[in-house]
N, C-alpha and C positions, 0 to 999 in steps of 0.2 A: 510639503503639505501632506497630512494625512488620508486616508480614505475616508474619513469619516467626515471631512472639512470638505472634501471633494462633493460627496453625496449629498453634503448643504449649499453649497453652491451651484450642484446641479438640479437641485430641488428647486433653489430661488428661482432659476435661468429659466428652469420649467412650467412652473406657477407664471411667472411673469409672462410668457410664450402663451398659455393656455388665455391669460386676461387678456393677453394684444389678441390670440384667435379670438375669441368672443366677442368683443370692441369692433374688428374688422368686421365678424359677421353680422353683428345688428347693426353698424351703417350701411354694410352690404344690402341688410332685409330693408333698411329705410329706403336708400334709394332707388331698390325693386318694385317697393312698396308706391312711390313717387313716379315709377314710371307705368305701374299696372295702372294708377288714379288717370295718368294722362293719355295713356291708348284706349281708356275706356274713355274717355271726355272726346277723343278725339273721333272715336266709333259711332257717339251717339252723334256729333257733330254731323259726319258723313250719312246717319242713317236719316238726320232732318232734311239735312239739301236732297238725298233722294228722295225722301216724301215730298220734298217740297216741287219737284222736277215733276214728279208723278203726279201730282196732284195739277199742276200748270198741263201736264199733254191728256188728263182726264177734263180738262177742263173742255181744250180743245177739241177733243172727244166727241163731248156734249154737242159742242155748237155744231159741230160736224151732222151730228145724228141728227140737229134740230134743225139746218139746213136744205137735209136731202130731204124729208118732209116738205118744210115749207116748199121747197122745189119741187115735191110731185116723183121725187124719182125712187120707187121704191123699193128695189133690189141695192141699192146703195143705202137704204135706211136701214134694211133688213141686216145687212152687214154693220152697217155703225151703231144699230141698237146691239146686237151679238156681242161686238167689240167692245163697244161699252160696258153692257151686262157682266162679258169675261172680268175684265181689269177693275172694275167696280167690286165683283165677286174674291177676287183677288185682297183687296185692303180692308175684307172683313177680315181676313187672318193678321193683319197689322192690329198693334192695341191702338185700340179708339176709348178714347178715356172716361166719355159721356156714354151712359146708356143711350140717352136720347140721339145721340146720333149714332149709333149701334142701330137702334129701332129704326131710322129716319135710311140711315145707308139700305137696311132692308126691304123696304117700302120700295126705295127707289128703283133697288135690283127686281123687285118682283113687278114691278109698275115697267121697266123697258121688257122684260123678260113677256112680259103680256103683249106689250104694243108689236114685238116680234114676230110673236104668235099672230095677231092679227093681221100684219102686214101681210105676213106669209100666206095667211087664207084667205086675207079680203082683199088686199092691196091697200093703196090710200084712198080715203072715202073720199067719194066727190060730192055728196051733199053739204051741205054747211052747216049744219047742228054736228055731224059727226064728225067733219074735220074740225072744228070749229074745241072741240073735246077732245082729240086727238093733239091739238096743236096748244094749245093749251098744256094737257099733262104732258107734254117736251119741254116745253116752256119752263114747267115748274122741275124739271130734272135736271135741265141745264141750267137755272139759277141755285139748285142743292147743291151740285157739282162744281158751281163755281165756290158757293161759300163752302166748300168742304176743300177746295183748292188754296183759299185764301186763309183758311185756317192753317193748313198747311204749310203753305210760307209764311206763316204769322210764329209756328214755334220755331221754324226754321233759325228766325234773327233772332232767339232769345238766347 
């Protein structure tokens, strides 16, 4: 065989070598491609059950705070409104998809965030127009709280 038969053969060999790399590497990029789709699907899955978790101990939260109230005890409301306040203040940094509850989550942060305040200065009122207003807007914090808990485990299952 000549050299010049050589160099055409190893041309084919070469070419042919170059199209199996190529071929190798785009199933390569596909199946990379197939596994990024599913660590991301699998991310968002993990990041709803933890909304969804958080959203179920914000709940309990709620009743907690709405609780020590109704119970009169108020260095333990003072504390479960705080706690709440935090963790509430906390899932405005989460995307919340609705402006209106964006608006409504606000409301509600600055609505315990006051009853704190007050707890702190005044205690629990013992008249009954003011606790009566007082026990009420818990009431209406710990029902936000829960439908923002049940929204929650609601994207969870999808």
């Amino acid at each position: 065989m000549t050299a010049s038969a050589w160099n055409w053969i190893l041309a084919i060999v070469g070419t042919l070598a170059s199209i199996a790399g190529v071929v190798f590497s785009w199933k390569a990029w596909v199946q990379a491609s197939g596994a990024k789709k599913a660590a991301e699907e699998a991310r968002n899955a993990v990041r709803r059950r933890e909304a969804a978790y958080e959203g179920s101990r914000l709940a309990r939260d709620a009743k907690d705070f709405l609780e020590s109230v109704q119970q009169n005890r108020g260095e333990v409301a003072i504390a479960a409104s705080n706690n709440l306040a935090h963790a509430l203040s906390m899932i405005r940094s989460w995307r919340i998809e609705h402006p209106a509850d964006s608006d409504k989550l606000k409301t509600c942060v600055r609505d315990i965030e006051g009853i704190a305040i007050k707890l702190t200065v005044e205690g629990i009122p013992t008249d009954g127009p003011r606790l009566e207003v007082l026990l009420g807007t818990c009431h209406e914090i710990h029902r936000y709280v829960c439908d923002m808990a049940s929204k929650l485990e609601h994207l969870s299952e999808e």
